[in-house]
N, CA, C and O atoms as a Tripos MOL2 file, in Angstrom:
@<TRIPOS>MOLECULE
protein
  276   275    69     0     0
PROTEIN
NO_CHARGES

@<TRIPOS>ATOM
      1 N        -130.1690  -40.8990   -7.7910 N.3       1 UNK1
      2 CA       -130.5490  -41.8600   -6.7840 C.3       1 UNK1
      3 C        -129.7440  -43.1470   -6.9530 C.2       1 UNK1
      4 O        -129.8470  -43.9300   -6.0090 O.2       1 UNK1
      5 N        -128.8190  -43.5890   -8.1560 N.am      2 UNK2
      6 CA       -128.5740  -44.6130   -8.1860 C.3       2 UNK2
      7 C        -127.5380  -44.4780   -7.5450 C.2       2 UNK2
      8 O        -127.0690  -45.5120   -7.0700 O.2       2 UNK2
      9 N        -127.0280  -43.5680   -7.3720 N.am      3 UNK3
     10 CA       -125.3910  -43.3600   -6.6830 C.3       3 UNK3
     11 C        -125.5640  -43.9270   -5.3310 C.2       3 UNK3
     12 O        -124.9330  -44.9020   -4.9240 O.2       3 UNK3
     13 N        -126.6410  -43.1310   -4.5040 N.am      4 UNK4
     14 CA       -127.1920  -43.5990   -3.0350 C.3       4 UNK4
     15 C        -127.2310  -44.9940   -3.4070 C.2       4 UNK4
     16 O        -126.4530  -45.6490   -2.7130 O.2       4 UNK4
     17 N        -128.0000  -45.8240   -4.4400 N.am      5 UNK5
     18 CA       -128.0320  -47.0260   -4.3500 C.3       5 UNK5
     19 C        -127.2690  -47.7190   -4.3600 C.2       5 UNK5
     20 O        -127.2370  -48.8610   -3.9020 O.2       5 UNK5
     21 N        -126.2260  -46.9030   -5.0970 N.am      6 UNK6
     22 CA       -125.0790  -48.4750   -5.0020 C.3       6 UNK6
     23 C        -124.2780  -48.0140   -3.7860 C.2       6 UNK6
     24 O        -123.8260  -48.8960   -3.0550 O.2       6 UNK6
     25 N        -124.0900  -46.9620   -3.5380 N.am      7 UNK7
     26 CA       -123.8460  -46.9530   -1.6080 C.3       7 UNK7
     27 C        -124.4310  -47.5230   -0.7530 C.2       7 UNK7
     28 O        -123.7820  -47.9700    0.1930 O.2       7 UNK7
     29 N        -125.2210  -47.6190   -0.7830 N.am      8 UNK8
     30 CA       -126.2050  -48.1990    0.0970 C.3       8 UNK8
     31 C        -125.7250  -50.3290    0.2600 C.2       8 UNK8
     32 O        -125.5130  -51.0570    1.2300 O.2       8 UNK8
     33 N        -125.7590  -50.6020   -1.5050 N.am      9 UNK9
     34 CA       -125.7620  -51.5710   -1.8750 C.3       9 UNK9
     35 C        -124.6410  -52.0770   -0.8940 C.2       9 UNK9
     36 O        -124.8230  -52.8410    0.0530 O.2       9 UNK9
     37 N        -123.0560  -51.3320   -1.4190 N.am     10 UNK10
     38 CA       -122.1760  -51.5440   -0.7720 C.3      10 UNK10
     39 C        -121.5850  -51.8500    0.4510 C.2      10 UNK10
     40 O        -120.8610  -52.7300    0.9160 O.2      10 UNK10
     41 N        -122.2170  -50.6790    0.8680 N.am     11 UNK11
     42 CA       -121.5420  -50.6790    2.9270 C.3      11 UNK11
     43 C        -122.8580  -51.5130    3.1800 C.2      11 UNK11
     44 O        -122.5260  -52.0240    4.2490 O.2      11 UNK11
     45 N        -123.7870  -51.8710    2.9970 N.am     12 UNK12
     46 CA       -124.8340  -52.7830    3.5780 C.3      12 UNK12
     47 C        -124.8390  -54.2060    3.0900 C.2      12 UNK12
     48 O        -125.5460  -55.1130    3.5290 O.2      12 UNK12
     49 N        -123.9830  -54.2720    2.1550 N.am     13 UNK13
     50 CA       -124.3550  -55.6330    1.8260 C.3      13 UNK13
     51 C        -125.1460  -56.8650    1.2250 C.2      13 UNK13
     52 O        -125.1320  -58.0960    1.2510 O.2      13 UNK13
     53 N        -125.8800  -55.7570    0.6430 N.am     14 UNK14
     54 CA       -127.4020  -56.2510    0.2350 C.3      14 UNK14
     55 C        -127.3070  -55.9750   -1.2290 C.2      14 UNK14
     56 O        -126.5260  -55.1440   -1.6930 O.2      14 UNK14
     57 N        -128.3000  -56.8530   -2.0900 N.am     15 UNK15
     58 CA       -128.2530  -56.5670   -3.3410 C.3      15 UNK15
     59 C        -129.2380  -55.6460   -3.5350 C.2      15 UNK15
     60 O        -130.2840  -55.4520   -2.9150 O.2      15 UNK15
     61 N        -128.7490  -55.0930   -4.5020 N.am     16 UNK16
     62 CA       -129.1060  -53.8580   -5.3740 C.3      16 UNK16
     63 C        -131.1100  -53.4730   -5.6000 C.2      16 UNK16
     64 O        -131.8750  -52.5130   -5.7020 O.2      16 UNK16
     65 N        -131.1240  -54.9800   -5.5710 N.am     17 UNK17
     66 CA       -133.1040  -54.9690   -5.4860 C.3      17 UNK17
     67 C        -133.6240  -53.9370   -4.3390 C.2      17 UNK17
     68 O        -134.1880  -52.8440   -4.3830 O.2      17 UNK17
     69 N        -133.0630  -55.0020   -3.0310 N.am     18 UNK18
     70 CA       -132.9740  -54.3780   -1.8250 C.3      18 UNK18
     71 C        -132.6810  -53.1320   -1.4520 C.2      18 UNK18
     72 O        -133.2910  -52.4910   -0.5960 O.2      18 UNK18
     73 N        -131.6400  -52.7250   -2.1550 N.am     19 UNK19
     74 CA       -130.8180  -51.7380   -1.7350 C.3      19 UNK19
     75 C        -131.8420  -50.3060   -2.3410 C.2      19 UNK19
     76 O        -132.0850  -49.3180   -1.6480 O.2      19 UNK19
     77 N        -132.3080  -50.5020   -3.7110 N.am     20 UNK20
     78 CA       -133.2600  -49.7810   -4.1690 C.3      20 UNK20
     79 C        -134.6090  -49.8440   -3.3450 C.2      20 UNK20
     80 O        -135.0740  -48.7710   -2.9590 O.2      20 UNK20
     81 N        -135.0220  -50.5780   -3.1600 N.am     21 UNK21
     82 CA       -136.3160  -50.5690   -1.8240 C.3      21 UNK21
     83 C        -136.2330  -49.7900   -0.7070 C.2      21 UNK21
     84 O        -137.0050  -48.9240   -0.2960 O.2      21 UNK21
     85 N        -134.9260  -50.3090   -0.1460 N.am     22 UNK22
     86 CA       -134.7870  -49.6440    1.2510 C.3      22 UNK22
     87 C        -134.6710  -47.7800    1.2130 C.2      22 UNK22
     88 O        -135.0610  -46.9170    1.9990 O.2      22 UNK22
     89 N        -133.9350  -47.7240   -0.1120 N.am     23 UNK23
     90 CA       -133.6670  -46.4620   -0.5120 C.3      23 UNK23
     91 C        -135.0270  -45.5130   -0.9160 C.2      23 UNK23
     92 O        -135.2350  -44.4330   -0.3640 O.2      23 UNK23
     93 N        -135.7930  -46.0040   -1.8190 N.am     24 UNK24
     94 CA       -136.8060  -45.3620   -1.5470 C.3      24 UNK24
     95 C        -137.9210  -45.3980   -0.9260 C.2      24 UNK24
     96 O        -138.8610  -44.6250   -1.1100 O.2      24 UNK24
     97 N        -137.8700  -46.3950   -0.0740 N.am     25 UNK25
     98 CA       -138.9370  -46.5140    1.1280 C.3      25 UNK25
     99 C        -138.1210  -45.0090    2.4490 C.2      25 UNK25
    100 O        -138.8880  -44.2980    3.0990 O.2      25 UNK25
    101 N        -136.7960  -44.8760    2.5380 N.am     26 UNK26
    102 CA       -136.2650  -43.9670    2.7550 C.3      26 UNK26
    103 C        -136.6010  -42.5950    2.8720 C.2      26 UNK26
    104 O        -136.8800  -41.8940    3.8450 O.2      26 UNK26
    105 N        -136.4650  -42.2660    1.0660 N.am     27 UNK27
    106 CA       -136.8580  -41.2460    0.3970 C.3      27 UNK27
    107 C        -138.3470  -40.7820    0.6160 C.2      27 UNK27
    108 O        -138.7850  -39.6810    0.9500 O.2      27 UNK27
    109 N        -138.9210  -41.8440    0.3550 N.am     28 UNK28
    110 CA       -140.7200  -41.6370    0.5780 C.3      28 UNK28
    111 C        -140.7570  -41.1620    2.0880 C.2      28 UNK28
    112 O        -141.3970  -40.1180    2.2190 O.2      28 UNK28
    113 N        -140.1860  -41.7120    3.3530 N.am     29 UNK29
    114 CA       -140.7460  -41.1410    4.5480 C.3      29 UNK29
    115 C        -140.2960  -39.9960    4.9150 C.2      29 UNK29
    116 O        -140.8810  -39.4040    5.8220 O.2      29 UNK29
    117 N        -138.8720  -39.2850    4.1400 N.am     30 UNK30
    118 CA       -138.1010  -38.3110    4.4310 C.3      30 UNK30
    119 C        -139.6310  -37.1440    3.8060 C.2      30 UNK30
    120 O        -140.3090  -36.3730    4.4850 O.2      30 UNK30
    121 N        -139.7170  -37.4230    2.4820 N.am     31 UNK31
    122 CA       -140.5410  -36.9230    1.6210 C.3      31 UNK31
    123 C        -141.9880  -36.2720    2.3320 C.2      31 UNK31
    124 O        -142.4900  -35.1480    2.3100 O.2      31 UNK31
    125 N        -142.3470  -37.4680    2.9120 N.am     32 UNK32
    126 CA       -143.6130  -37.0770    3.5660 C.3      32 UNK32
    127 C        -143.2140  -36.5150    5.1460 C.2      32 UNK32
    128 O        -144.1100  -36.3810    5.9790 O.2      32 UNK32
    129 N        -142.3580  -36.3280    5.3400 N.am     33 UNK33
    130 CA       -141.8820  -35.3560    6.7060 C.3      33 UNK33
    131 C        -141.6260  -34.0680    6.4960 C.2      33 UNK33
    132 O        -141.7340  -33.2070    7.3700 O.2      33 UNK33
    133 N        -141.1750  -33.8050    5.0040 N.am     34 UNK34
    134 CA       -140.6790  -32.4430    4.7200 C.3      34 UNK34
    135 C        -142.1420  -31.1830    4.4210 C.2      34 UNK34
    136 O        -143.2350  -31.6380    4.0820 O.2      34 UNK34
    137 N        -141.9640  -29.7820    4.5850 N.am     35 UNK35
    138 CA       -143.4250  -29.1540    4.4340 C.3      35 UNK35
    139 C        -143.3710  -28.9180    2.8850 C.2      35 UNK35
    140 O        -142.4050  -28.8280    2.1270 O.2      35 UNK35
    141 N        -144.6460  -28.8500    2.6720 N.am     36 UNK36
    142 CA       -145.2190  -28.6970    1.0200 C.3      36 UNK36
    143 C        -144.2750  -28.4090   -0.0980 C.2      36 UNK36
    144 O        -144.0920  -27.1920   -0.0920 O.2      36 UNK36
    145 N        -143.6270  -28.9420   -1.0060 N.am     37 UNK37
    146 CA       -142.6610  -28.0370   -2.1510 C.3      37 UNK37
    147 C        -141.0370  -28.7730   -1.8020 C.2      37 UNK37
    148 O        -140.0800  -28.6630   -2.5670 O.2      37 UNK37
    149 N        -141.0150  -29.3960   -0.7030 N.am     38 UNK38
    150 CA       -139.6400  -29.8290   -0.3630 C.3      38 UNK38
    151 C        -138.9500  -31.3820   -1.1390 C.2      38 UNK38
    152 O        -137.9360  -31.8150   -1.6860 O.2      38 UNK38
    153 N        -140.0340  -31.6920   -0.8040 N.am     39 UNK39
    154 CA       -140.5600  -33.1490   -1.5590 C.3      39 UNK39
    155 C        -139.8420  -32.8530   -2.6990 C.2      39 UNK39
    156 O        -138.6760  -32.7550   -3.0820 O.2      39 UNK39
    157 N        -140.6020  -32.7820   -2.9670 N.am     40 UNK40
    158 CA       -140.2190  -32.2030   -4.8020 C.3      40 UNK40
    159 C        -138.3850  -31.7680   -4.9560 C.2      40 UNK40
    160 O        -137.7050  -32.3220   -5.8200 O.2      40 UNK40
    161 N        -137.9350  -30.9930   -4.2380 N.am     41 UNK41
    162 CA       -136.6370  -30.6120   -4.2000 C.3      41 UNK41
    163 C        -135.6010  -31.9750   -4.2190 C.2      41 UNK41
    164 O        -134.6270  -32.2550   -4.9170 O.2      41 UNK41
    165 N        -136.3870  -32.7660   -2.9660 N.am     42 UNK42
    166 CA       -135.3810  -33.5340   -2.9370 C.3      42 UNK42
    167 C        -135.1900  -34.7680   -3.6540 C.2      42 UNK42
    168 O        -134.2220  -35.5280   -3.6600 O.2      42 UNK42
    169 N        -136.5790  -34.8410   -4.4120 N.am     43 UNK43
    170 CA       -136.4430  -35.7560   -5.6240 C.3      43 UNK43
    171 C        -135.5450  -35.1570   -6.7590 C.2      43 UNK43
    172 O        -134.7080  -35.8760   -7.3040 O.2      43 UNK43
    173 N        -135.7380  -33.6180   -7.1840 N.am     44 UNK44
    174 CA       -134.8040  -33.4170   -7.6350 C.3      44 UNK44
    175 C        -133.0300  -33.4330   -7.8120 C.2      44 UNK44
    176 O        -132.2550  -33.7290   -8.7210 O.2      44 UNK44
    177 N        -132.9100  -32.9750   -6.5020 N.am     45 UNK45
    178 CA       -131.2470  -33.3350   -6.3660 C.3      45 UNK45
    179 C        -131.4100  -34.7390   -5.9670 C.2      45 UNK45
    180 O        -130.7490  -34.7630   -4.9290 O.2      45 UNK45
    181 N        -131.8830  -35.9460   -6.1420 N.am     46 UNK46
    182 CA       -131.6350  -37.3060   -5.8660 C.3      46 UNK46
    183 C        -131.3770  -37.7980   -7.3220 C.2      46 UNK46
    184 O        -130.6840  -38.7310   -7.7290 O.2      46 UNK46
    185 N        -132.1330  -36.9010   -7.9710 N.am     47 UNK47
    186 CA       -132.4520  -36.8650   -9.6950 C.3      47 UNK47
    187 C        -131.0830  -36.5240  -10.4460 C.2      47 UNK47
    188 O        -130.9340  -37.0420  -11.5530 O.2      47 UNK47
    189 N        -129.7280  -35.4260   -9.7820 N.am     48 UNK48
    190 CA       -129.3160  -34.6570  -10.5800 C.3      48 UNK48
    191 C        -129.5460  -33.0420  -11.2920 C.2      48 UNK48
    192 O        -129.0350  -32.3360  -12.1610 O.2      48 UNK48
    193 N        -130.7510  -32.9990  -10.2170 N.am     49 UNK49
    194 CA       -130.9540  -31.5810  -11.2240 C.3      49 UNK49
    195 C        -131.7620  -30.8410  -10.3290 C.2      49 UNK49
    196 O        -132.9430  -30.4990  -10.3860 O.2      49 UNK49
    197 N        -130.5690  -30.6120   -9.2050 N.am     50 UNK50
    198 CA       -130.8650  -30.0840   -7.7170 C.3      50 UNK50
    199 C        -130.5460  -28.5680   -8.2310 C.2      50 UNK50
    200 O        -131.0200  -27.9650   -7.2690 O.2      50 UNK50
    201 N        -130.2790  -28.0090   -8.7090 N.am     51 UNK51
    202 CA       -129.6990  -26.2260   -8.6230 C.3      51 UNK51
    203 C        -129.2220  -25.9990   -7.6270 C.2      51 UNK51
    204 O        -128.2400  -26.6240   -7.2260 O.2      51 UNK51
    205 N        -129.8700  -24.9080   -6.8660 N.am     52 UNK52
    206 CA       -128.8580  -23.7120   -5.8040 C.3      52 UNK52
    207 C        -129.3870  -24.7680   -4.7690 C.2      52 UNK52
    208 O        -128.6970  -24.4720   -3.7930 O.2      52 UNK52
    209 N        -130.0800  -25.6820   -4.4230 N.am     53 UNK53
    210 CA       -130.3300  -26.4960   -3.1720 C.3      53 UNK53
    211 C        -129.3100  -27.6320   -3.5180 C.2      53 UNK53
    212 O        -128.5610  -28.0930   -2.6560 O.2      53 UNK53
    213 N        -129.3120  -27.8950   -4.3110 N.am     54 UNK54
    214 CA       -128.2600  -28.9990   -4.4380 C.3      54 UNK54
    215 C        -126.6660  -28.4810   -4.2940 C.2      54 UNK54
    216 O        -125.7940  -29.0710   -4.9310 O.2      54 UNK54
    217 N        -126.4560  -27.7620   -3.7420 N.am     55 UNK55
    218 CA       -125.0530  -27.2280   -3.1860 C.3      55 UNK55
    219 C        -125.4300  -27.4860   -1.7110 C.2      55 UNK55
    220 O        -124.8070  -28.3700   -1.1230 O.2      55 UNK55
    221 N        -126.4580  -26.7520   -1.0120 N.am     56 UNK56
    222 CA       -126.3470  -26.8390    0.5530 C.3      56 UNK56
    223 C        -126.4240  -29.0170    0.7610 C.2      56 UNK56
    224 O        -125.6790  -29.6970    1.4660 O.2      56 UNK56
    225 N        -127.6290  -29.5290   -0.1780 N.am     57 UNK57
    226 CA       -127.5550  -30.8370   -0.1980 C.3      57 UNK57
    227 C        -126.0040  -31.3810   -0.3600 C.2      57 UNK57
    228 O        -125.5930  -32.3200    0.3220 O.2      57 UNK57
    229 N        -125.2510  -30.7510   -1.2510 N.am     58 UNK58
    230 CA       -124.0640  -31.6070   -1.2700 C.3      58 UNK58
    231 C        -123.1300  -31.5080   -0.6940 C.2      58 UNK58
    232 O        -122.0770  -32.1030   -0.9230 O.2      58 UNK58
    233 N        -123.3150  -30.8500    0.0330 N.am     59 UNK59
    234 CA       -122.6510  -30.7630    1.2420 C.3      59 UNK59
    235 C        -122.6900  -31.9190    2.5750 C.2      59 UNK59
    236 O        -121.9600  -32.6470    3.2480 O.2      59 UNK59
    237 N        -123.8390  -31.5700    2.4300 N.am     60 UNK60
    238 CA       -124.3730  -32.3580    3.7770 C.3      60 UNK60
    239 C        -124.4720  -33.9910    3.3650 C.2      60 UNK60
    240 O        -124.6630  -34.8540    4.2210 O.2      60 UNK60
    241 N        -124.3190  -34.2790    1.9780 N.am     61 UNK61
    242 CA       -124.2160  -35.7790    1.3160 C.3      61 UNK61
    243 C        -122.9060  -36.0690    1.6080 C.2      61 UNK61
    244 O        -122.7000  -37.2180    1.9980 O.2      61 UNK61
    245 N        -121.7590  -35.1620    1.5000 N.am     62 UNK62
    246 CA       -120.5460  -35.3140    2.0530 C.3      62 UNK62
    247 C        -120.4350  -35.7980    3.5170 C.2      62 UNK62
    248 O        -120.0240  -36.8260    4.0560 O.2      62 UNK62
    249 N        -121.1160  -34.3220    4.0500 N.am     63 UNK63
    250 CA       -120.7500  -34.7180    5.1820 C.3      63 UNK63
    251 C        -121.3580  -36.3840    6.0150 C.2      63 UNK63
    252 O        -120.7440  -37.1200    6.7870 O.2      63 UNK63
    253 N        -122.5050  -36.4850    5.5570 N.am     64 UNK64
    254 CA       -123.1690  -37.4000    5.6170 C.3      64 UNK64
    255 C        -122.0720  -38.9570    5.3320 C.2      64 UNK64
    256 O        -121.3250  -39.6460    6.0280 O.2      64 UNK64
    257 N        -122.4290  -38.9470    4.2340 N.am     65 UNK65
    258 CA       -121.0190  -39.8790    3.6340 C.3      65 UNK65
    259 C        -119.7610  -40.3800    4.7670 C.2      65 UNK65
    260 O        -119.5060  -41.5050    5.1960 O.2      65 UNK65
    261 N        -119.3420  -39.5220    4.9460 N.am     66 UNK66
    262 CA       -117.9050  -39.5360    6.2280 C.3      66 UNK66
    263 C        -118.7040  -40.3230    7.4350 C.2      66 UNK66
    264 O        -117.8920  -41.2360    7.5820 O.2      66 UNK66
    265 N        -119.3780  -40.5020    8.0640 N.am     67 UNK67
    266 CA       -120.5560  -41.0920    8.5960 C.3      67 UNK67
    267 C        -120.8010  -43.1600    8.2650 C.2      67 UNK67
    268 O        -121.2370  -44.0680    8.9730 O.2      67 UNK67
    269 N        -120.1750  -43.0920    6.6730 N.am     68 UNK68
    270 CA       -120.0430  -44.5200    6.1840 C.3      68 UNK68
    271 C        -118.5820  -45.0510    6.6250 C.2      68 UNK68
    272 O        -118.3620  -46.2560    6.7460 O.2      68 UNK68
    273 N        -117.7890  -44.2510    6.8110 N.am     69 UNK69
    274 CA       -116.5570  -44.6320    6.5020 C.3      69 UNK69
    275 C        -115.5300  -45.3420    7.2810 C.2      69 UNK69
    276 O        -114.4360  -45.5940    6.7750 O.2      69 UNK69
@<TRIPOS>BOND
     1     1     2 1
     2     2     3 1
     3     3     4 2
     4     3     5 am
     5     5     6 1
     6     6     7 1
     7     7     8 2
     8     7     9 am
     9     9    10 1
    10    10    11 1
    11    11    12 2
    12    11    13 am
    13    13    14 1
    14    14    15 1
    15    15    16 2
    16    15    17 am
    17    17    18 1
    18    18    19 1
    19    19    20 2
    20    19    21 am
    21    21    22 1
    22    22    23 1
    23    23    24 2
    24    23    25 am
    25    25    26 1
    26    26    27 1
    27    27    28 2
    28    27    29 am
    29    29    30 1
    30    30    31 1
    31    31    32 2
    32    31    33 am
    33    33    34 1
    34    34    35 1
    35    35    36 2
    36    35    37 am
    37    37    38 1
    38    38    39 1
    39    39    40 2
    40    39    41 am
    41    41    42 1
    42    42    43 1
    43    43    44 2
    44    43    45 am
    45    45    46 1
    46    46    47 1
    47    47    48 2
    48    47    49 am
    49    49    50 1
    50    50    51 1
    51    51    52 2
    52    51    53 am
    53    53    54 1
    54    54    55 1
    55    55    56 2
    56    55    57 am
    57    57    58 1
    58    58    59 1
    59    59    60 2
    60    59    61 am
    61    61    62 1
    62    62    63 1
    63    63    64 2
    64    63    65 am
    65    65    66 1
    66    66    67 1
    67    67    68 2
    68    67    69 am
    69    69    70 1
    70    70    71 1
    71    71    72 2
    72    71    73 am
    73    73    74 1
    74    74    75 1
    75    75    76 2
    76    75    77 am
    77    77    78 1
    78    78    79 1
    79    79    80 2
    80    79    81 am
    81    81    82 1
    82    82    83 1
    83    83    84 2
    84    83    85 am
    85    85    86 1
    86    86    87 1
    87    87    88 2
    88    87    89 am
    89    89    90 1
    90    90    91 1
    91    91    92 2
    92    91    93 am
    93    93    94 1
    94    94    95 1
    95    95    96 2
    96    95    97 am
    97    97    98 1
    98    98    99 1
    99    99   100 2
   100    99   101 am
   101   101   102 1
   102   102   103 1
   103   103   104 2
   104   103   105 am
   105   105   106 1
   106   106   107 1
   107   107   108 2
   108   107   109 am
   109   109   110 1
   110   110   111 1
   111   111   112 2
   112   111   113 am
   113   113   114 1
   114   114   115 1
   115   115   116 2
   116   115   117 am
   117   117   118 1
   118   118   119 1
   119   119   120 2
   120   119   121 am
   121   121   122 1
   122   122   123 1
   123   123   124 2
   124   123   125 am
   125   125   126 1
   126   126   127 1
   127   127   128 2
   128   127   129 am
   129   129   130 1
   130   130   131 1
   131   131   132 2
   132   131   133 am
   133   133   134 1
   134   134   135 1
   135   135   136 2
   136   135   137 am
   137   137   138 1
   138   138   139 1
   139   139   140 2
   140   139   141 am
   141   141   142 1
   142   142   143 1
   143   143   144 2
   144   143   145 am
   145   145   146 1
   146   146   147 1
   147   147   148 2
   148   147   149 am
   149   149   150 1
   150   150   151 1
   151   151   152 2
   152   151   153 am
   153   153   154 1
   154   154   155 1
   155   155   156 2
   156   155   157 am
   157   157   158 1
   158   158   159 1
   159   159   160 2
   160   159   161 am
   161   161   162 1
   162   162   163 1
   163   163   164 2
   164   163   165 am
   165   165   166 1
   166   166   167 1
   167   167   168 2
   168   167   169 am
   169   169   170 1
   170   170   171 1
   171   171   172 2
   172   171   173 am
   173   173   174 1
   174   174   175 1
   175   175   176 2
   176   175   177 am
   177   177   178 1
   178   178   179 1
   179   179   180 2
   180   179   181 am
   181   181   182 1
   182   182   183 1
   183   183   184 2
   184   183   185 am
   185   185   186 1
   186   186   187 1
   187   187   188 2
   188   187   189 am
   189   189   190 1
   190   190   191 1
   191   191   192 2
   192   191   193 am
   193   193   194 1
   194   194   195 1
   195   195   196 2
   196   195   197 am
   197   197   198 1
   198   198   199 1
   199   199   200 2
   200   199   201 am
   201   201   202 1
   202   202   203 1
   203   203   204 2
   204   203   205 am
   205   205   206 1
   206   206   207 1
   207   207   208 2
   208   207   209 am
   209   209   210 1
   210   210   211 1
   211   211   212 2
   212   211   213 am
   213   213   214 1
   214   214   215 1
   215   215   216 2
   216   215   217 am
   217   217   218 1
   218   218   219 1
   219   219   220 2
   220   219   221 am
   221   221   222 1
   222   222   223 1
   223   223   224 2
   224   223   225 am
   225   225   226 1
   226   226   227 1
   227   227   228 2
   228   227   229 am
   229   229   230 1
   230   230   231 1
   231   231   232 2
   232   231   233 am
   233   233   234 1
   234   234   235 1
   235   235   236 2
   236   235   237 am
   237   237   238 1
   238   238   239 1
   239   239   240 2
   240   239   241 am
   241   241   242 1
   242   242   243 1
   243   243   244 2
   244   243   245 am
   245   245   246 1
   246   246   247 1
   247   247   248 2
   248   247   249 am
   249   249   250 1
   250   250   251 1
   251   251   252 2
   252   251   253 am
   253   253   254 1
   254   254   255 1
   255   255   256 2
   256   255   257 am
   257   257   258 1
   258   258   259 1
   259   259   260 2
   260   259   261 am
   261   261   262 1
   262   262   263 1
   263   263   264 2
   264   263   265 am
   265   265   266 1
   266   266   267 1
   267   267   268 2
   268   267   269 am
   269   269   270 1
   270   270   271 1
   271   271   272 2
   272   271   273 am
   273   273   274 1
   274   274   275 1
   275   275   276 2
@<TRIPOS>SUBSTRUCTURE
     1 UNK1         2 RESIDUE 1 A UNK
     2 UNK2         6 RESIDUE 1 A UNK
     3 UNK3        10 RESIDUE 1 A UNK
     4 UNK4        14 RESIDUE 1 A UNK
     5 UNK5        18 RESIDUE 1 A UNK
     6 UNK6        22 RESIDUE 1 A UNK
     7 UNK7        26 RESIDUE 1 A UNK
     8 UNK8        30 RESIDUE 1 A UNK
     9 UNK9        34 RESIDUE 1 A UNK
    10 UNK10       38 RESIDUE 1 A UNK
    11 UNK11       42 RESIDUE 1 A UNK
    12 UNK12       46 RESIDUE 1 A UNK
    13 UNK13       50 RESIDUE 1 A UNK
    14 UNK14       54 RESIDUE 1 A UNK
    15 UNK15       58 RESIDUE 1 A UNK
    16 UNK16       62 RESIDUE 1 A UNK
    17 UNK17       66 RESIDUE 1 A UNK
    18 UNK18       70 RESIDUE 1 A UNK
    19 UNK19       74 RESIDUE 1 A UNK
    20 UNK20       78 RESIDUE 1 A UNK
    21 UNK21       82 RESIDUE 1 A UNK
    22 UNK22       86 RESIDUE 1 A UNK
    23 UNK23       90 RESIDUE 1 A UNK
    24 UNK24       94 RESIDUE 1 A UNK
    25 UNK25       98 RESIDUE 1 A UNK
    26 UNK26      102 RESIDUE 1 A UNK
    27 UNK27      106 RESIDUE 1 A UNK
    28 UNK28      110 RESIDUE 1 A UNK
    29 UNK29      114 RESIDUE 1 A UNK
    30 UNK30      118 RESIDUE 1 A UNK
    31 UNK31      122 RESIDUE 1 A UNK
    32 UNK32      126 RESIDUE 1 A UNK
    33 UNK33      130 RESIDUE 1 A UNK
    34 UNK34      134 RESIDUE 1 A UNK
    35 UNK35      138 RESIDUE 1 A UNK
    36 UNK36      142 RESIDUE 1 A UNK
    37 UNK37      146 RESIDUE 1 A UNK
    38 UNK38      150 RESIDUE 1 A UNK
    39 UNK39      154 RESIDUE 1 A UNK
    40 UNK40      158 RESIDUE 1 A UNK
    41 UNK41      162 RESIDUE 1 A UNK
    42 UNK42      166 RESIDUE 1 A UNK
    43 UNK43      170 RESIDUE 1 A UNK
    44 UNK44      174 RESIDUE 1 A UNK
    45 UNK45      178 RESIDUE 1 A UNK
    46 UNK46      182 RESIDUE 1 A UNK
    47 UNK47      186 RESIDUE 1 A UNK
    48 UNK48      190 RESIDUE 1 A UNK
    49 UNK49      194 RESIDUE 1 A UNK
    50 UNK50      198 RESIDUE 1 A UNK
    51 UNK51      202 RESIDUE 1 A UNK
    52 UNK52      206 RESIDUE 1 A UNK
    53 UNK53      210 RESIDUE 1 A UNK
    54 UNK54      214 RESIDUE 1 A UNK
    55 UNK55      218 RESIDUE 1 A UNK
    56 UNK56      222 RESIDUE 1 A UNK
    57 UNK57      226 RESIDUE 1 A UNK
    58 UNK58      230 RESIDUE 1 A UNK
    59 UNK59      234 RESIDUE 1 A UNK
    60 UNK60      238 RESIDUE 1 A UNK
    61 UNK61      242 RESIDUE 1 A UNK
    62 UNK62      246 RESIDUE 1 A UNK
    63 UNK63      250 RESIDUE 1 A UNK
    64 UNK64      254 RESIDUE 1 A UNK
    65 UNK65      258 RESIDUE 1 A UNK
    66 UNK66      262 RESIDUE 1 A UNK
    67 UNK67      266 RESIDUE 1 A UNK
    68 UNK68      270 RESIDUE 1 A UNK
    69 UNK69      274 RESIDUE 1 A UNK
């Protein structure tokens, strides 16, 4: 998650306090949108220790990413 944060930090402009707030105020509403067990996943790959979901995720963090640029 800190990686998102200091992305976040960066292209937004905002310090790092902020940047961590916004990020998991983020995370929390994504969290509570996803169905039962997903949650959990995506704290994991935010964590580092995504497995076989954290490939389709890193993908889409890429693609996502290009989106900042």
């Amino acid at each position: 998650m800190q990686e998102l944060i200091k992305l976040v930090t960066e292209k937004a402009g905002i310090s790092e306090s902020q940047a961590k707030s916004a990020v998991e105020t983020v995370v929390s509403f994504i969290k509570d949108k996803l169905p039962g067990g997903m949650g959990g996943q995506v704290e994991s790959f935010l964590s580092g220790n995504a497995g076989k979901i954290g490939d389709a995720f890193d993908t889409l963090k890429d693609k996502a990413g290009d989106l900042f640029k």
